[in-house]
Backbone as a ProteinNet text record, in pm:
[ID]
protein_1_A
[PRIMARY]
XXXXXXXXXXXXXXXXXXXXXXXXXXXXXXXXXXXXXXXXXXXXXXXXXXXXXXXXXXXXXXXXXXXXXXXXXXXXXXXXX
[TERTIARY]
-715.4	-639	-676	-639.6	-730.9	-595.8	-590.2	-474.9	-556.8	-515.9	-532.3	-480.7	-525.3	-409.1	-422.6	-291.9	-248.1	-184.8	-251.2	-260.7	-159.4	-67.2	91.6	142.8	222.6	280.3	409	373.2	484.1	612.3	701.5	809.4	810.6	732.7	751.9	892.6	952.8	1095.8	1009.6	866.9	792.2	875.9	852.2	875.4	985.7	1022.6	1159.8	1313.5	1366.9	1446.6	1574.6	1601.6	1670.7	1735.3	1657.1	1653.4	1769.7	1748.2	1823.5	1929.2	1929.5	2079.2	2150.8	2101.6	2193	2235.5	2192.1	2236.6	2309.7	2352.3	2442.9	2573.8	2567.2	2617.1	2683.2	2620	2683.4	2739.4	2713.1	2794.7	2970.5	2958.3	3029.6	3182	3116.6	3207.6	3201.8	3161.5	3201.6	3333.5	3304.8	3417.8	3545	3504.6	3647.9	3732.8	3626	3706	3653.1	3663.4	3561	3471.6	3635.8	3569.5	3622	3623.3	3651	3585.5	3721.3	3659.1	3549.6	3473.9	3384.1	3423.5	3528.2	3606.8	3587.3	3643.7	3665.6	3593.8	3474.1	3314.9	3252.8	3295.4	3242.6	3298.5	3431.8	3507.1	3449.7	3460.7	3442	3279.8	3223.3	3073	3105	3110.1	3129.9	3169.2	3271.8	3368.1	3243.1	3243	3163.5	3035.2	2931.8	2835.4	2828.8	2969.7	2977.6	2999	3000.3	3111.8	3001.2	2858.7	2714	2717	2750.7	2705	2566.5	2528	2430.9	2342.2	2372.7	2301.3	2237.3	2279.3	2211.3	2114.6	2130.2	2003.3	1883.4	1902.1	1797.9	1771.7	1829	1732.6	1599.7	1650.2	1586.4	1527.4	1535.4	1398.9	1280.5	1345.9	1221.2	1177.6	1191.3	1132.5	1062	1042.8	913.8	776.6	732.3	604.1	571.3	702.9	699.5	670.6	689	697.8	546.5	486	349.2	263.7	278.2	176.7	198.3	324.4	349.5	223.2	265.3	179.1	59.6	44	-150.8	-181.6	-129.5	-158.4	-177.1	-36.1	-64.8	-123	-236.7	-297.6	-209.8	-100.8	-6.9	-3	43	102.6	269.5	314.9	472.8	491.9	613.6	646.6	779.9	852	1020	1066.5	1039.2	1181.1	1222.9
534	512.1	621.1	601.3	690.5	702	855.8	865.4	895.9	848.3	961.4	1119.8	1158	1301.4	1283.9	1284.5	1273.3	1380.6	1495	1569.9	1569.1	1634.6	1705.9	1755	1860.4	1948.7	1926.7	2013.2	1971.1	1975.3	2021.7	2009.3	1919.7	1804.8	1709.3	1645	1642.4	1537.3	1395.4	1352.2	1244	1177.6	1203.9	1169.9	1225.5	1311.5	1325.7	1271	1165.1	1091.2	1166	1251.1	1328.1	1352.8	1386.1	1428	1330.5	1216.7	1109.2	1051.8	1141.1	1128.9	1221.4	1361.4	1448.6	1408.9	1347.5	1227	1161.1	1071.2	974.7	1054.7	1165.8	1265.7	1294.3	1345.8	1462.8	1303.8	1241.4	1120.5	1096.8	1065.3	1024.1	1148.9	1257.7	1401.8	1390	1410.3	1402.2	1314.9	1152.9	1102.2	1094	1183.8	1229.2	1383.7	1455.2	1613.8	1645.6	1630	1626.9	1784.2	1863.4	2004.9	2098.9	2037.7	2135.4	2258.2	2324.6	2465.2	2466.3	2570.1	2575.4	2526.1	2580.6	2534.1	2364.7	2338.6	2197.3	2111.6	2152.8	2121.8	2105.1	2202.7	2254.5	2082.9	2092.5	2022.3	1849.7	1811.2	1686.8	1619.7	1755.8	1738.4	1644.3	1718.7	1709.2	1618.6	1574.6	1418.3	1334.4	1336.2	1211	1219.3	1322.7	1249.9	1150.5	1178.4	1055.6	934.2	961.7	792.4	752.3	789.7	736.4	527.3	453	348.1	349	280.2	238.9	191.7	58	16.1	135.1	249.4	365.9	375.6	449.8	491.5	424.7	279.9	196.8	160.8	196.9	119.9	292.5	390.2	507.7	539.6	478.7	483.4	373.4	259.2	107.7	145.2	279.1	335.7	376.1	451	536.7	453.5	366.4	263.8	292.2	203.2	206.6	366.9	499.7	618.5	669.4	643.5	708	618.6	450.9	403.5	462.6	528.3	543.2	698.5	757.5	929.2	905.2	773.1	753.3	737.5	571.8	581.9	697.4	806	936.3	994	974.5	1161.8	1241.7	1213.7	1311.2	1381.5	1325.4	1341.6	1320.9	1354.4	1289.3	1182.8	1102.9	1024	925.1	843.1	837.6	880.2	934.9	980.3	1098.8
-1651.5	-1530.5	-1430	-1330.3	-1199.1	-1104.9	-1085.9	-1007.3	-892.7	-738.5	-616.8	-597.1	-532.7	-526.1	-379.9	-327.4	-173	-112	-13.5	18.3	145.7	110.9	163.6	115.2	200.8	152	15.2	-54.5	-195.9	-194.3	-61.6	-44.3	54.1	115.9	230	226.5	287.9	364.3	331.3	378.8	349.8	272	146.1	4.1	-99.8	-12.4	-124.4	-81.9	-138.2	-133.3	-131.9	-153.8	-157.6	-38.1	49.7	197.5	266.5	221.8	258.1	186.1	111.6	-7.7	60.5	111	160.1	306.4	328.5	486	446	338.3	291.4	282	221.1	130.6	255.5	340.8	492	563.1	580.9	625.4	572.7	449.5	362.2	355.3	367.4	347.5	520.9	613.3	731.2	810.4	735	732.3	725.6	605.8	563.6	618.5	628.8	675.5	748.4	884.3	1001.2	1052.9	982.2	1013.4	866.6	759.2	651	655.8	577.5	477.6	430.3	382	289	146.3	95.8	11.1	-20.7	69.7	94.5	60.3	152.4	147.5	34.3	-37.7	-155.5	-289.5	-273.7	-349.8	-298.9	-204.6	-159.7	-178.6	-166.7	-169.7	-326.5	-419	-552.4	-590.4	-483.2	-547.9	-480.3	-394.6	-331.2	-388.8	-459	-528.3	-627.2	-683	-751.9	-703.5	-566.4	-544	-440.1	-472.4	-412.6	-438	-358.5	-421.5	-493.6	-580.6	-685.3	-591	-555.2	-441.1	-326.4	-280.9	-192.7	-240.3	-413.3	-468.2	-538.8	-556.9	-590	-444.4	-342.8	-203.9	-171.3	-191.7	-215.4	-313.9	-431	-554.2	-480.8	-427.4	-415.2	-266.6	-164.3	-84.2	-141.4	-212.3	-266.9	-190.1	-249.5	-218.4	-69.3	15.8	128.3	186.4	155.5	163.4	179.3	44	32.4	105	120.6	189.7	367	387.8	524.7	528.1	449.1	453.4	459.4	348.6	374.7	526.1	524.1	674	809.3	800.1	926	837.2	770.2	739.8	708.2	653.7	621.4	750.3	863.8	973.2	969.5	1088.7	1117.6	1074.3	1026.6	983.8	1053.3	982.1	1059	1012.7	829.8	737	745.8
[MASK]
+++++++++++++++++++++++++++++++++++++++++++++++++++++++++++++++++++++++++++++++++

């Protein structure tokens, strides 16, 4: 089997889904405590990772594809994500 190796940086926003979990995440806790504590922050963060719909994170695993064919395309340039 023959892998490519696709040249960007190893911490890219590109490709790590994550990036966009902590957008769901800062959404979701924003909603709710518009200007919490740190405290607060701290606690809600916590509750609400759990309460990620399922559906969020299988639409952010089945990006992946769509993700790396986007990086090929810019040369590992700018992106939208």
């Amino acid at each position: 089997m023959h892998f490519r190796h696709l040249a960007w940086p190893t911490q890219s926003p590109d490709m790590n889904i994550f990036e966009q979990l902590w957008s769901v995440l800062e959404s979701m806790v924003r909603s709710r405590f518009p200007a919490p504590s740190l405290k607060q922050l701290q606690d809600v963060f916590r509750e609400q990772w759990y309460s990620v719909p399922l559906e969020t994170l299988q639409n952010l695993h089945e990006s992946i594809p769509r993700r790396i064919h986007t990086v090929l395309q810019t040369k590992s340039g700018p992106t939208p994500y």
